[in-house]
C-alpha positions in Angstrom: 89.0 -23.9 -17.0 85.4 -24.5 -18.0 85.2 -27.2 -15.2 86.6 -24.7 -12.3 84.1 -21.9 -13.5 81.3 -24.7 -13.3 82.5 -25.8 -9.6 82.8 -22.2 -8.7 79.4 -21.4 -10.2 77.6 -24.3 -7.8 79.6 -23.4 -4.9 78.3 -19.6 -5.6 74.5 -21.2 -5.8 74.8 -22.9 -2.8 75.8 -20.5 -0.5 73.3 -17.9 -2.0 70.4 -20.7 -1.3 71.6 -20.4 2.1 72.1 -16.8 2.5 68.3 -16.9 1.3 66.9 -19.6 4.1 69.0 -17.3 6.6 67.3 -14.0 5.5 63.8 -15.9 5.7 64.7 -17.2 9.2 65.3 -13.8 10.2 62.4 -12.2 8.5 60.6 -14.7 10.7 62.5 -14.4 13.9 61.6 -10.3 13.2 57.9 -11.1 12.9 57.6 -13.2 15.6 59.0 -10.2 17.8 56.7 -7.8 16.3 53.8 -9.7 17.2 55.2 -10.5 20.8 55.2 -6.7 21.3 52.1 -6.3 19.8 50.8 -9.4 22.8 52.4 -7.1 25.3 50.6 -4.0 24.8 46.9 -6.2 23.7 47.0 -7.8 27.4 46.9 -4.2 28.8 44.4 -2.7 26.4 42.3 -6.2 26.8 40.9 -5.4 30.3 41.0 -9.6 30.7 41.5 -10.3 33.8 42.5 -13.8 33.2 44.6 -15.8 30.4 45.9 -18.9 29.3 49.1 -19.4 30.2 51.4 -22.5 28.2 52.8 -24.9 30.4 54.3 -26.8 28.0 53.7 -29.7 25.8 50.0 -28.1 24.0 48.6 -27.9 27.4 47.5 -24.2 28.8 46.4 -23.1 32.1 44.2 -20.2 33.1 45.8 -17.3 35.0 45.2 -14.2 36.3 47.6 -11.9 35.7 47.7 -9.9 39.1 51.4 -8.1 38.4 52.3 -5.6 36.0 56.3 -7.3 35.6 57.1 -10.4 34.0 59.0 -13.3 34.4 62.1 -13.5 31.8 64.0 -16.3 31.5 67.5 -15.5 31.2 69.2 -18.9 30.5 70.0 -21.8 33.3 66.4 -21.6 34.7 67.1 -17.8 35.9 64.5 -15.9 36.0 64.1 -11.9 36.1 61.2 -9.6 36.7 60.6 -7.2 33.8 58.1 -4.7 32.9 56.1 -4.3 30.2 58.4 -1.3 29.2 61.4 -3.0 29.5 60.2 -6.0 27.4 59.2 -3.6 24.5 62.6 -2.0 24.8 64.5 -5.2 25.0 62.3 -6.6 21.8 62.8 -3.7 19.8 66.4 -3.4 20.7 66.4 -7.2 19.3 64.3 -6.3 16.2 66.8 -3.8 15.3 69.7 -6.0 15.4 67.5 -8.6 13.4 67.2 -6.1 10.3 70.6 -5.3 10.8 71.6 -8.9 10.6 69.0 -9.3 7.3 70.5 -6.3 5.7 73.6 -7.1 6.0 72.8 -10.6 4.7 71.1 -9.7 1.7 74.3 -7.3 1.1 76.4 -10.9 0.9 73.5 -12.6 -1.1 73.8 -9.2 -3.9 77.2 -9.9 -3.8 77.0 -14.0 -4.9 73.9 -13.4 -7.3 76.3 -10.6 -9.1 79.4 -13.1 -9.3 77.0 -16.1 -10.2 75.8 -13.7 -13.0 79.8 -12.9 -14.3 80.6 -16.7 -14.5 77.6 -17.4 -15.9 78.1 -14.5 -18.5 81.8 -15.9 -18.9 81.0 -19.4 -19.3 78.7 -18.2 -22.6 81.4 -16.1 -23.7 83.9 -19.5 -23.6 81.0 -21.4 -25.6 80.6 -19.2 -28.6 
């Protein structure tokens, strides 16, 4: 019995160590959205009338942005024309669904930490 609680016990570790790299992967995934809006509205509050624009690889090129839409890539080298409204609407739309993702994750990681903490408490109990 001692043997099963002690398997248990790691397999419960385990997948709360991964339930933890998954919230921090969305906590990241949320800030990097907040600061993208945050890009959006400092180009229009900037006044610059020219940028660097990555072109891959480390290398930038200056631009001047001479449209108010932008160029989304939508998968298979589509691209669509958005505006800056629609881009904050679309990343806060995904920033919701981020917390709601984290949230519902640190729900599941409660859940293991609780368990860990009954086998644990168990397992003492079985050693007195």
């Amino acid at each position: 019995m001692n043997e099963q609680l002690l398997i248990k016990l790691s397999v419960l570790r385990k997948e709360a160590e991964e339930l933890e790299r998954n919230v921090q992967l969305i906590q990241f995934e949320i800030k990097e959205m907040e600061d993208f809006l945050e890009s959006i509205d400092f180009i229009k509050k900037s006044g610059f009338n020219e940028i660097l624009a990555p072109i891959g690889k480390g290398v930038y090129l200056k631009a001047n942005p001479i449209e108010e839409k932008f160029f989304v890539e939508v998968g298979a080298g589509v691209f669509v024309k958005k505006t800056r409204e629609e881009l904050k609407e679309i990343a806060l739309e995904q920033i919701k669904e981020l917390k709601q993702a984290k949230i519902q994750l640190l729900g599941q990681l409660d859940s293991h930490q609780n368990r860990i903490k009954e086998i644990t408490q168990e397992f003492s109990k079985k050693k007195v």
